[in-house]
C-alpha positions as CSV (number, residue, x, y, z in Angstrom):
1,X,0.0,0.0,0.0
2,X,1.2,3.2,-0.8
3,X,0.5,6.6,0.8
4,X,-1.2,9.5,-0.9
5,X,-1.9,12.9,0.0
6,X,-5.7,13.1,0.7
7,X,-6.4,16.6,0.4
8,X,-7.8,18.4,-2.8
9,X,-5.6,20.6,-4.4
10,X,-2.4,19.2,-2.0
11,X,0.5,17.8,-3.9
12,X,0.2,14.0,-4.7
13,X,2.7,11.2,-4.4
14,X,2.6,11.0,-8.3
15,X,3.9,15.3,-8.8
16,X,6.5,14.1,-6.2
17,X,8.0,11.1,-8.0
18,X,7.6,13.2,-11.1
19,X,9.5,16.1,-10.0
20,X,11.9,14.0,-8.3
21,X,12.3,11.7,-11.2
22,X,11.8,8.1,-9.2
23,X,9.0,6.0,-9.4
24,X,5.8,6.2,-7.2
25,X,7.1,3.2,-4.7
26,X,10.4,5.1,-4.4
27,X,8.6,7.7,-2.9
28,X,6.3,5.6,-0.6
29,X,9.5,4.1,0.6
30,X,11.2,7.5,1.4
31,X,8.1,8.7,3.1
32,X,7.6,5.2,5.2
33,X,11.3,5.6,6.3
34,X,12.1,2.4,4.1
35,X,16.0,1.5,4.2
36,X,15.4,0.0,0.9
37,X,16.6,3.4,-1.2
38,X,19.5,4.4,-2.1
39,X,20.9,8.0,-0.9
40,X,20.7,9.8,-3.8
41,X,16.9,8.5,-4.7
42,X,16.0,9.5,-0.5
43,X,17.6,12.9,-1.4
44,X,16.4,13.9,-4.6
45,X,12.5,12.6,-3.6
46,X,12.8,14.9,0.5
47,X,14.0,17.4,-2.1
48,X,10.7,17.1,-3.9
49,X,8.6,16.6,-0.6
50,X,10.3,20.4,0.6
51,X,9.7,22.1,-2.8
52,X,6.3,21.1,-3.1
53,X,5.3,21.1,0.5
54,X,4.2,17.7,0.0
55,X,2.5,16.4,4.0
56,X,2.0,12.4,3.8
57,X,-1.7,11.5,5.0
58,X,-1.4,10.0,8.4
59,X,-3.6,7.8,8.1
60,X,-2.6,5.5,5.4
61,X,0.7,5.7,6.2
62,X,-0.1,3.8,10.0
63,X,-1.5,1.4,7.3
64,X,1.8,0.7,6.2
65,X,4.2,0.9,8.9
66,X,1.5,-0.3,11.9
67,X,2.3,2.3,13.4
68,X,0.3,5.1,15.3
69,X,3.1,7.5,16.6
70,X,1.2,7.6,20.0
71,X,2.2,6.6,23.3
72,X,-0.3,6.7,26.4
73,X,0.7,7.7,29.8
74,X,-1.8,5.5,32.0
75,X,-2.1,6.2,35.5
76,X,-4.0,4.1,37.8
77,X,-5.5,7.1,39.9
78,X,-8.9,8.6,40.0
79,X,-9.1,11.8,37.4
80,X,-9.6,13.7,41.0
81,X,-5.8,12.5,41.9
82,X,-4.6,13.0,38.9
83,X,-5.2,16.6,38.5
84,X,-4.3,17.4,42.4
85,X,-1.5,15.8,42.8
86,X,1.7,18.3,41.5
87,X,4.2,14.9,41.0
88,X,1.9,13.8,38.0
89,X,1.4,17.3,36.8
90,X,5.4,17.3,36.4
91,X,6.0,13.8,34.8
92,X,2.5,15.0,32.0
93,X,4.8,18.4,31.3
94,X,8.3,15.8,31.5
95,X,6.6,13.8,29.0
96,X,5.8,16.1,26.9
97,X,8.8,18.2,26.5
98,X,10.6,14.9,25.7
99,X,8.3,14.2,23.1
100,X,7.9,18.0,21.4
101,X,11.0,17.5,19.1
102,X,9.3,13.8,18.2
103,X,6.6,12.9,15.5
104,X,5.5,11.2,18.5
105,X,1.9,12.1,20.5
106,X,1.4,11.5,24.1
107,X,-2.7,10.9,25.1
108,X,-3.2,10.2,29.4
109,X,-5.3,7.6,30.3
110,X,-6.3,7.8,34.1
111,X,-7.7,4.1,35.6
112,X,-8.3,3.1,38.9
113,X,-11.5,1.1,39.3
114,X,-12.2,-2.6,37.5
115,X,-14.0,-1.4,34.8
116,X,-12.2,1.8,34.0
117,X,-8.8,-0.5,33.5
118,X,-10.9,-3.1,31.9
119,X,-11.9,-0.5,29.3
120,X,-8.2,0.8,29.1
121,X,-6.9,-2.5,28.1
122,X,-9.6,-2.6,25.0
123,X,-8.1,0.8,23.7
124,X,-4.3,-0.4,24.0
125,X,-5.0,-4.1,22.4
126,X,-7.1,-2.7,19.4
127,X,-4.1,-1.0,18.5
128,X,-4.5,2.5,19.6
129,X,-0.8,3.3,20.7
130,X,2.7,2.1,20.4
131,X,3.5,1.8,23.4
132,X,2.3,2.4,27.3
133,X,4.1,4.4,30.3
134,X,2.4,3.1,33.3
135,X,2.6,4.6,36.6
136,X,0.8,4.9,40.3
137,X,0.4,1.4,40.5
138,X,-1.3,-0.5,43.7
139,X,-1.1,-3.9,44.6
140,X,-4.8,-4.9,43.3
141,X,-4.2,-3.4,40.0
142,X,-5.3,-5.7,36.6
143,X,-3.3,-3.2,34.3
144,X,-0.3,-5.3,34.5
145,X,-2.1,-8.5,33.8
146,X,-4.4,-7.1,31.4
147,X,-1.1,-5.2,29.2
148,X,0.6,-8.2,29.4
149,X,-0.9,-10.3,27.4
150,X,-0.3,-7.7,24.5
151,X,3.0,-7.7,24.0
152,X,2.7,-4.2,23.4
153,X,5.8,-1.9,24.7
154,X,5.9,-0.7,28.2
155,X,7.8,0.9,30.9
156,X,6.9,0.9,34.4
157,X,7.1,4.8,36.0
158,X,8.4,2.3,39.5
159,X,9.4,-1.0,40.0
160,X,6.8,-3.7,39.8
161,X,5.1,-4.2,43.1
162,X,5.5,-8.4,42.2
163,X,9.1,-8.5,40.8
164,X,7.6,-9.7,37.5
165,X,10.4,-9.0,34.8
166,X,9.3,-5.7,33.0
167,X,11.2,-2.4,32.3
168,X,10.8,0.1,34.4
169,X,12.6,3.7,35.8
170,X,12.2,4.3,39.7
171,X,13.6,6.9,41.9
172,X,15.7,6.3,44.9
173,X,12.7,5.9,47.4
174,X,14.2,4.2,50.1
175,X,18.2,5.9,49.8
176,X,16.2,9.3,50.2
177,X,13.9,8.1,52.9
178,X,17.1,7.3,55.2
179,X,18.4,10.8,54.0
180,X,15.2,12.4,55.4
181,X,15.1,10.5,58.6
182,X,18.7,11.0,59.2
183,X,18.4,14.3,59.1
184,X,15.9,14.6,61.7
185,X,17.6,12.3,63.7
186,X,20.9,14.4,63.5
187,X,19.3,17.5,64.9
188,X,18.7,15.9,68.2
189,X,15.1,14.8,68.0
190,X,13.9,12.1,69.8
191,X,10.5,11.4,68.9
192,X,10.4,10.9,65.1
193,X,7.4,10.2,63.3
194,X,6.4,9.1,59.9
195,X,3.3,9.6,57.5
196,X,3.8,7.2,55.2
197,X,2.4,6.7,51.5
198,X,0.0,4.3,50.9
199,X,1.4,0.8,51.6
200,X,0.1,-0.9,48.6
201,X,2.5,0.8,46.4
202,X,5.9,0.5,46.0
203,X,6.7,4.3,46.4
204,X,4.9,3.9,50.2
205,X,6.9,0.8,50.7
206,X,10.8,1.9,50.1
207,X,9.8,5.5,51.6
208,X,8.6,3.7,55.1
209,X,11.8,1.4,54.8
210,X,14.1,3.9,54.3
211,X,12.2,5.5,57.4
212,X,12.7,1.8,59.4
213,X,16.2,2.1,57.9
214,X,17.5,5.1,59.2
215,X,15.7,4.5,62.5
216,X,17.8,1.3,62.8
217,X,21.0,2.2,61.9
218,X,20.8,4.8,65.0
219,X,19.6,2.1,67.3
220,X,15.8,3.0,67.7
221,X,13.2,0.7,67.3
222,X,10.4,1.5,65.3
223,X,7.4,2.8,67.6
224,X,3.8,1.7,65.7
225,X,2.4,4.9,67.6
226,X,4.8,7.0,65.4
227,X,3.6,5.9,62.0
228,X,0.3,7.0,60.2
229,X,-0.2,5.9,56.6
230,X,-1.7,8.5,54.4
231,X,-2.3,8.6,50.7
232,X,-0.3,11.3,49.0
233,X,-2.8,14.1,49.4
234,X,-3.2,17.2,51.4
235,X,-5.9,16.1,53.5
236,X,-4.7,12.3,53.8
237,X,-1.6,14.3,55.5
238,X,-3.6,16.2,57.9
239,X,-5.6,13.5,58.8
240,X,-2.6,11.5,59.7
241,X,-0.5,14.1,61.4
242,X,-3.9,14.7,63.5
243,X,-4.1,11.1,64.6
244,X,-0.2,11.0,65.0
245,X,-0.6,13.9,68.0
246,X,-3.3,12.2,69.3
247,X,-1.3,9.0,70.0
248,X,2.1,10.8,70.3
249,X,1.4,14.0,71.6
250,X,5.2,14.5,72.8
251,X,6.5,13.8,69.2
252,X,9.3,16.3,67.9
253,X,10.0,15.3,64.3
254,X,8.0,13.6,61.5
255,X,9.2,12.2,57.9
256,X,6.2,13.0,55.3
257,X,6.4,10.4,52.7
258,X,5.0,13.4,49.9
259,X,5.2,16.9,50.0
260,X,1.0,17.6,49.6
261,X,1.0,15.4,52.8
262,X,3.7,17.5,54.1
263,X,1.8,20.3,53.6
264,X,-1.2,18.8,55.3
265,X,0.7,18.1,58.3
266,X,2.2,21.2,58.6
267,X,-1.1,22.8,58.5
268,X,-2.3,20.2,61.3
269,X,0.8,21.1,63.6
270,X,-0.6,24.8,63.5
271,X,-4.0,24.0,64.4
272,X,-2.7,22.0,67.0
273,X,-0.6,25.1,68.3
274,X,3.0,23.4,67.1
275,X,5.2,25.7,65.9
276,X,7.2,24.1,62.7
277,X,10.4,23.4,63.0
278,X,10.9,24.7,67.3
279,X,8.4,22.3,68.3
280,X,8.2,19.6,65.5
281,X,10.6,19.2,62.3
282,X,9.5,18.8,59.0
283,X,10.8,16.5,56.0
284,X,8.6,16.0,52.9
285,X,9.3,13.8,49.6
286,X,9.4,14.9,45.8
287,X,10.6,18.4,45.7
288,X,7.6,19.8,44.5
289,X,6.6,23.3,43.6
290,X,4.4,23.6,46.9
291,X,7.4,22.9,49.0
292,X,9.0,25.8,48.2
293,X,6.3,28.0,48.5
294,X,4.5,26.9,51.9
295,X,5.0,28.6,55.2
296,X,7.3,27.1,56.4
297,X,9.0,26.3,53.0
298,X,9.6,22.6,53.4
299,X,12.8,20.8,53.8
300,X,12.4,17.6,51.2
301,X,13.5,14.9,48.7
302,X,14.3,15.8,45.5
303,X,13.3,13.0,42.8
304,X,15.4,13.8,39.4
305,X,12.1,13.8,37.7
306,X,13.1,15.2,34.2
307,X,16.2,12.7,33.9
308,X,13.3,10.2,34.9
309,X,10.7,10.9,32.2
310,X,13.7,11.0,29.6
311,X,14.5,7.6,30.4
312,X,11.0,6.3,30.5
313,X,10.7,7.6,26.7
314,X,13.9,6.4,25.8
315,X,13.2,2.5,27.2
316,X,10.0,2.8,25.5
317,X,11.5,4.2,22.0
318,X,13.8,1.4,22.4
319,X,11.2,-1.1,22.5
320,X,9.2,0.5,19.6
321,X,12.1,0.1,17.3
322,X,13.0,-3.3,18.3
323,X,9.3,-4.3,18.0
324,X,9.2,-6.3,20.9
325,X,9.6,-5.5,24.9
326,X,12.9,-6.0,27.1
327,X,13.5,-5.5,30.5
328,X,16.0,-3.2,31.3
329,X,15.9,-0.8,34.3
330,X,17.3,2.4,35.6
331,X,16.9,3.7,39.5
332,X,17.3,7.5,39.8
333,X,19.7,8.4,42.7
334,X,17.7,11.7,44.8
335,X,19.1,14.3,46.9
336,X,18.1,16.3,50.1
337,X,16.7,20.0,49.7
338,X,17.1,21.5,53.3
339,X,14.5,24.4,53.8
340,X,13.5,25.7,56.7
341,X,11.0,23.1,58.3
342,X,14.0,21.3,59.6
């Protein structure tokens, strides 16, 4: 099959094989990024295609090379989530820069319930995209059983909760955890706390080892009235930090397992007449814009998130060309931003 250009009055394939003095499959070849031409034919017909301001129709063309030149970003969060949350904000905009210089589209798909990930799988198997970035994954999530039975290219924004062999690009969780903690612990407090992520994903896990971590390696044992889990948000951070005073009224220090909980807690301390850092220091994860902005601005984690997102796009790109999936991974060292909650 050959590609045409569709609209009336555009330039057709024909006027560019004339002009460029090749046959009409030369050209299909040179626009289908065939290596089956020779330099000078590729050269004399792109010379053609400029002069003419000849634009290949889309459409037949994916009938040809199978290929859509779009990648989804699928995140297994509520739309709610999705937009809140500043982290996913900055991988969309990562993303997307990466991709700007491509021919490549990025379109977001946001899954968390049964159905919603049921219907996601449909779209990626009837051939919809090249490839899928997956991220935000929990431990009951059918996305990575449903995408793998398609063999379609993917890269994991995390390691897999399971171990199952798949590509993926993680952050440092746990390393920057024991950072965090640590550095509570080496300004003399004694009562250090933790709000944790949610424990069914793997960000929530290494972040609360780290925190056991760090806790261990200065010869404290982990107190269960110290930890709350929250969920990433604002209010799941306030929530938590609330109970934590309840139980723990005399702690002096907390680890915040996201900067929006940070926040949260922060705002609970006040309410609670704790002054931020004096009576309770502050540590949040991911570097976000809000950290650097709230009152206190936060001490936190910084996650390399733009070296991240390149790699994600790169793994995937890799798979693309190969047509077929491999399994290499990459984990993003991270680095502490002292502020002054702590």
């Amino acid at each position: 099959m050959t590609t045409t250009g569709a609209r009336p009055g555009s330039p057709t394939l024909d006027e560019v094989a004339q002009l460029a003095g090749v046959s009409r499959a030369t050209v299909s070849r040179v626009v289908n990024d065939s290596p089956r031409v020779s330099p000078e034919a590729r050269v004399a017909v792109q010379a053609a295609v400029e002069a003419l301001h000849y634009v290949p129709n889309r459409a037949a063309r994916s009938l040809v090379t199978r290929r859509t030149d779009t990648i989804a970003l699928v995140l297994s969060e509520s739309n709610t989530q999705v937009f809140s949350d500043p982290f996913f904000a900055s991988i969309v905009r990562g993303l997307s820069d990466r991709l700007a210089d491509t021919d490549l589209n990025l379109v977001l798909l946001a899954a968390r319930g049964e159905r919603e990930q049921e219907k996601i799988g449909r779209y990626v198997r009837q051939g919809h995209v090249d490839g899928v970035i997956l991220m935000s994954l929990h431990s009951d999530d059918l996305l990575p059983d449903i995408l793998a039975g398609t063999h379609l290219p993917l890269v994991l924004s995390g390691r897999p909760l399971d171990g199952r062999p798949i590509a993926y690009v993680d952050a440092d969780n746990t390393g920057g955890a024991v950072a965090a903690t640590e550095l509570l612990l080496s300004l003399g407090r004694r009562r250090v706390a933790t709000v944790t992520g949610p424990l069914d994903m793997v960000a929530g896990l290494d972040r609360y080892a780290g925190y056991r971590a760090a806790l261990d390696g200065a010869g404290r044992a982990v107190d269960p009235a110290l930890v709350a889990t929250g969920d990433f948000t604002e209010g799941g951070g306030m929530r938590a930090m609330t109970e934590l005073l309840e139980r723990a009224p005399d702690l002096d220090a907390v680890f915040v397992a996201s900067d929006p909980m940070a926040v949260g807690a922060v705002q609970a301390l006040r309410a609670a007449g704790r002054r931020v850092p004096e009576d309770v220091a502050v540590v949040g994860f991911d570097d976000a814009a809000v950290a650097g902005t709230c009152d206190p601005p936060l001490s936190t984690v910084a996650q390399p998130l733009g070296e991240m997102t390149t790699l994600m796009v790169e793994l995937l790109l890799d798979q693309i060309d190969a047509g077929e999936r491999s399994v290499e991974t990459r984990v993003c060292g991270t680095s502490l931003v002292r502020r002054s909650s702590a």
